[in-house]
Residue frames as qw, qx, qy, qz and C-alpha x, y, z in Angstrom:
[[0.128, 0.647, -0.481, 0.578, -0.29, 10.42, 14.76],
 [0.745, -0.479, 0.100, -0.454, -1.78, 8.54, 17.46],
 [0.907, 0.172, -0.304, 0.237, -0.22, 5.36, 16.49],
 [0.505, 0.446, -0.504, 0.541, 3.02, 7.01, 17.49],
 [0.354, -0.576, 0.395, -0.622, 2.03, 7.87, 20.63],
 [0.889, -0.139, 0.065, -0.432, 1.10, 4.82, 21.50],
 [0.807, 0.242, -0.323, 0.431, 4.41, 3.12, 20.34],
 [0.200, 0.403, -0.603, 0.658, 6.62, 5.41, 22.37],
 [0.579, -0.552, 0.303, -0.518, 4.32, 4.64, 25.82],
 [0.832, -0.280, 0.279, -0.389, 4.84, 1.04, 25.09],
 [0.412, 0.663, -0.605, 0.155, 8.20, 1.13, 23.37],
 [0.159, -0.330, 0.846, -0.388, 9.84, -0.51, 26.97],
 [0.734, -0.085, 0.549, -0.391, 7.37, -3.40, 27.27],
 [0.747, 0.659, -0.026, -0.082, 7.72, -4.30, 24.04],
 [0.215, 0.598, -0.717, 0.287, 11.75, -4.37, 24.87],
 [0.611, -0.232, 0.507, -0.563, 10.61, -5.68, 27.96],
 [0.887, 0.217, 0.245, -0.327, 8.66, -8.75, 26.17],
 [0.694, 0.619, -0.368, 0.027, 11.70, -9.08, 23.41],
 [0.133, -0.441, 0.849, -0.258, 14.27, -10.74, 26.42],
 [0.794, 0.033, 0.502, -0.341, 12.19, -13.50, 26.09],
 [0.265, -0.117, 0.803, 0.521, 13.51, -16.54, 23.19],
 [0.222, 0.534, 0.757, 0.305, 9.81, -16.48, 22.39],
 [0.190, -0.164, 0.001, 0.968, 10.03, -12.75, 21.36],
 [0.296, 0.676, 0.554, -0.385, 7.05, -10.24, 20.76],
 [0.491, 0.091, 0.110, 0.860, 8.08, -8.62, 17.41],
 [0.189, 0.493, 0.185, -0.829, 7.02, -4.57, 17.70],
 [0.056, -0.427, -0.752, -0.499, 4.05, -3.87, 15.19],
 [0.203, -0.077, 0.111, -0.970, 1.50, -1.81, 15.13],
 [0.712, -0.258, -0.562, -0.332, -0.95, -4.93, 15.99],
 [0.692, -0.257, -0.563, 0.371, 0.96, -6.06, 18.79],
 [0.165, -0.022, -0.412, 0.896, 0.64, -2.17, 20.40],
 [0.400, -0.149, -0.552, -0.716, -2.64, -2.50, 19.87],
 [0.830, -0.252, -0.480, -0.134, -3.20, -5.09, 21.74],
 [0.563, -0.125, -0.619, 0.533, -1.21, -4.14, 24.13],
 [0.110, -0.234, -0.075, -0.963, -2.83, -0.93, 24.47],
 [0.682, -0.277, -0.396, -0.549, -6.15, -2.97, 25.03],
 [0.818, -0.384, -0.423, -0.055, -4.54, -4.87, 27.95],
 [0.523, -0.016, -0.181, 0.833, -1.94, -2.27, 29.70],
 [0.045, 0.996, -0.021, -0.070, -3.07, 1.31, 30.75],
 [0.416, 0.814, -0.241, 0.326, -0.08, 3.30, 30.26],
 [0.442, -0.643, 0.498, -0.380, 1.37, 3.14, 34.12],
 [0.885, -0.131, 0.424, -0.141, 0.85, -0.44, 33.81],
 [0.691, 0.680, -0.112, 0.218, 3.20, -0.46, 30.87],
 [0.060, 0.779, -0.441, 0.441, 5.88, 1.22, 32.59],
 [0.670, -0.472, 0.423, -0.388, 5.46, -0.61, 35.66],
 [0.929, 0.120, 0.342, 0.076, 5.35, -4.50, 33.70],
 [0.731, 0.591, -0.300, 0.164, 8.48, -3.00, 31.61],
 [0.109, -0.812, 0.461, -0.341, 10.57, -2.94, 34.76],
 [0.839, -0.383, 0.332, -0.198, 10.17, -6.20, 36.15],
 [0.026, -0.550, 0.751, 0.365, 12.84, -8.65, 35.78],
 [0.668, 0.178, -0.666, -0.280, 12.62, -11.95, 33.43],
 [0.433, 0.081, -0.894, 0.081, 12.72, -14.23, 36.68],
 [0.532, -0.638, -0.550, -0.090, 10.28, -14.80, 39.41],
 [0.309, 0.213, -0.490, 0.787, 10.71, -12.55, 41.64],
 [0.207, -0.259, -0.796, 0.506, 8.91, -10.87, 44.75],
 [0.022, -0.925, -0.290, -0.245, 6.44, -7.92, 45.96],
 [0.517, -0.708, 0.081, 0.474, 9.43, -6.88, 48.12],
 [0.519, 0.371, 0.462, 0.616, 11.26, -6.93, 44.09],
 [0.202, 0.630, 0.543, 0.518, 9.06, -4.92, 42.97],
 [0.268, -0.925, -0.247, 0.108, 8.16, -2.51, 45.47],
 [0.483, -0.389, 0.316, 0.718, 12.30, -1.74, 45.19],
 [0.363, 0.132, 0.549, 0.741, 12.38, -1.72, 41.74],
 [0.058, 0.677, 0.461, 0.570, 8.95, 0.96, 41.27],
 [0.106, 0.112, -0.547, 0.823, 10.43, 2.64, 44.49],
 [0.600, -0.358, -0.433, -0.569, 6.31, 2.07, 45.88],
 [0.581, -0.287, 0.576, -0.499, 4.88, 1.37, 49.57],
 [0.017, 0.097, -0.988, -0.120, 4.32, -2.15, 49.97],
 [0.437, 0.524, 0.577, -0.449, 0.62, -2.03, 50.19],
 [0.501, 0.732, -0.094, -0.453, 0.22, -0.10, 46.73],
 [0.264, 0.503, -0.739, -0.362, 2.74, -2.54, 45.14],
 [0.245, 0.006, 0.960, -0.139, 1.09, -5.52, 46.46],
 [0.469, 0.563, 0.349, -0.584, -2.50, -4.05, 45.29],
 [0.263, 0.675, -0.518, -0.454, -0.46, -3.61, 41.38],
 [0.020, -0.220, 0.966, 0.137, 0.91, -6.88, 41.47],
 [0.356, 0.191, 0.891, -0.208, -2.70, -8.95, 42.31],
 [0.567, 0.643, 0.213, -0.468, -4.60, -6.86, 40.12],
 [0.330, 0.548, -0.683, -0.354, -1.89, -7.95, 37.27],
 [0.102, -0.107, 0.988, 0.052, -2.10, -11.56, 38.29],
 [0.542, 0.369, 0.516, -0.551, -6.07, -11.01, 38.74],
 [0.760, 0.560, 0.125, -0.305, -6.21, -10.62, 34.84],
 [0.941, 0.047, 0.237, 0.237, -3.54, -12.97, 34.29],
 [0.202, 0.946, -0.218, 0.132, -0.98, -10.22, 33.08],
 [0.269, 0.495, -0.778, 0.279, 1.48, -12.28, 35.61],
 [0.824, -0.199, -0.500, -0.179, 1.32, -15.29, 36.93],
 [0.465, -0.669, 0.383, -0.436, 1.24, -15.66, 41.35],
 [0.818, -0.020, -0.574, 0.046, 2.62, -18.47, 42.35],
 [0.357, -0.818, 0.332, -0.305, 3.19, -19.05, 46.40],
 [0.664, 0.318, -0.580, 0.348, 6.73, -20.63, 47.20],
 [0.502, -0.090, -0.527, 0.680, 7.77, -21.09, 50.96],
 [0.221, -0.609, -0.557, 0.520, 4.85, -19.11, 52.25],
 [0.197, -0.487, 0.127, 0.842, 5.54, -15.91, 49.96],
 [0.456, 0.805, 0.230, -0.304, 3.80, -14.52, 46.78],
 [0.366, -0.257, 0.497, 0.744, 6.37, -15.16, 43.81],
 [0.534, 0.734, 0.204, -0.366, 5.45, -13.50, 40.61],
 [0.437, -0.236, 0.640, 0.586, 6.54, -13.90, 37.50],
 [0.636, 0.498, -0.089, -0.583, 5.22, -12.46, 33.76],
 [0.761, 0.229, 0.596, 0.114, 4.92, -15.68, 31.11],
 [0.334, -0.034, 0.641, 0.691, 6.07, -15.44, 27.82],
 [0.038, 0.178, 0.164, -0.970, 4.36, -13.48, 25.64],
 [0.392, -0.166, -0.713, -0.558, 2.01, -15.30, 23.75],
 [0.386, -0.394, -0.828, 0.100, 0.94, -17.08, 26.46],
 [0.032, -0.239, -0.278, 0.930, 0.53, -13.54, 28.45],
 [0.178, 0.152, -0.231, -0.944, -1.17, -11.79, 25.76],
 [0.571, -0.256, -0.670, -0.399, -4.05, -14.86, 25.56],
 [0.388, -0.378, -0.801, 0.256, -4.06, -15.66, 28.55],
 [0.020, 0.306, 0.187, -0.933, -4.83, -11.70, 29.81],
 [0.179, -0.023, -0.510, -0.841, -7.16, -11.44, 26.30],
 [0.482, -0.345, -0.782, -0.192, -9.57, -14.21, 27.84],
 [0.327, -0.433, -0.599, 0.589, -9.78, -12.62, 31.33],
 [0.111, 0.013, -0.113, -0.987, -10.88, -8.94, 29.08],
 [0.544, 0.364, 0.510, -0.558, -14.98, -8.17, 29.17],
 [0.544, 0.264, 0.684, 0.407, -16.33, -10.18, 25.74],
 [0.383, 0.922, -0.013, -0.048, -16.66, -6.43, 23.54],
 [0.203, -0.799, 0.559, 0.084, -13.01, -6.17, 24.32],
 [0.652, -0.105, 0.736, 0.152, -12.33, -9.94, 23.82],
 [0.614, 0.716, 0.331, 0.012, -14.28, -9.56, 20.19],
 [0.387, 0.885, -0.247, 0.077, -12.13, -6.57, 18.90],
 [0.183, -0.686, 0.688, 0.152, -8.90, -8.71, 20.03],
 [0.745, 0.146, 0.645, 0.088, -9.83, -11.24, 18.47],
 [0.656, 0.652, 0.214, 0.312, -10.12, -9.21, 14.82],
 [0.179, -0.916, 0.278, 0.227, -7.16, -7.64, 15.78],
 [0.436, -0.410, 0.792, 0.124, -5.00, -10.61, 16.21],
 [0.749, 0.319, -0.202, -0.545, -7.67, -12.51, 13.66],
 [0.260, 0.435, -0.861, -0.046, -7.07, -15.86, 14.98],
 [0.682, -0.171, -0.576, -0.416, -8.51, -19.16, 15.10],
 [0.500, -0.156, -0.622, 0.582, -6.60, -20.44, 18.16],
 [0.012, 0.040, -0.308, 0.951, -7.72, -17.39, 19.69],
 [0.567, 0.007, -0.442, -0.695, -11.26, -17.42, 18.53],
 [0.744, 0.000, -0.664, -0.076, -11.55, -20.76, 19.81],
 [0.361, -0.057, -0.550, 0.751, -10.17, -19.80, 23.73],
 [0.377, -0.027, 0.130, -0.917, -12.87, -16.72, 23.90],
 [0.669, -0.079, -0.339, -0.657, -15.70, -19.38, 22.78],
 [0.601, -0.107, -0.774, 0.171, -14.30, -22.09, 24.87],
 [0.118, 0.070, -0.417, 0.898, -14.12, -19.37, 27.65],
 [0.466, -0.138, -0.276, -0.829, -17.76, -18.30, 26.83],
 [0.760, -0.236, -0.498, -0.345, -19.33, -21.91, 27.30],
 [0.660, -0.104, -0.645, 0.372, -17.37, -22.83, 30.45],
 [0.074, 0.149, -0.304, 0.938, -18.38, -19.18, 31.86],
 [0.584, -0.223, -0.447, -0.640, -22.04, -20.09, 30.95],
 [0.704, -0.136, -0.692, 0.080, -21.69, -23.30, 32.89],
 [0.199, -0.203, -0.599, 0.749, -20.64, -21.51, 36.54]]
């Protein structure tokens, strides 16, 4: 019964992620895994945003939120790569990435127990390979 619960918190991101051409289909892997890199709130929150780059001024509209507490949201998403900051004319754009690239690029930025069990989630080499590159180049700093 869990399962379901878990689908209906992250039903909308999962829409959310499908407006992309390089869609996420729903599965009970791929809420998993989001599950492992979303609290719930943060679900809700990353299903609202739109598909283009947009602001903290955006956002702060769109999750009706003070600008302090929506800036704080936003950096801690970009912090573990969840969306990607980019600064245009002086300003903080954001924008979430497609979802593969999200969902790896966010997986590598998780502590390595967490990285391990997304890896035999997803059970991939390409992945697999990103956590161990990650590892040796983390070794190195």
């Amino acid at each position: 019964m869990a399962h379901h619960t878990i689908k209906s918190s992250y039903a909308r991101l999962v829409d959310r992620l499908n407006r992309f051409p390089q869609g996420a289909p729903p599965s009970d892997l791929l809420y998993k895994i989001l599950a492992m890199l979303f609290s719930q709130k943060e679900a809700e929150w990353v299903a609202m945003l739109p598909i283009k780059p947009f602001t903290a001024d955006k956002a702060r509209r769109i999750w009706r939120m003070n600008p302090t507490e929506t800036r704080k949201v936003l950096d801690e998403l970009a912090g573990r790569a969840i969306l990607v900051d980019i600064e245009q004319n002086g300003e903080s754009v954001y924008v979430l990435p497609p979802p593969m690239a999200a969902l790896l690029g966010a997986i590598l930025k998780l502590p390595p127990l967490k990285q391990v069990l997304a890896n035999q989630q997803v059970k991939s080499r390409y992945l697999e390979a990103l956590i161990n590159y990650n590892e040796k180049r983390t070794d190195l700093n």
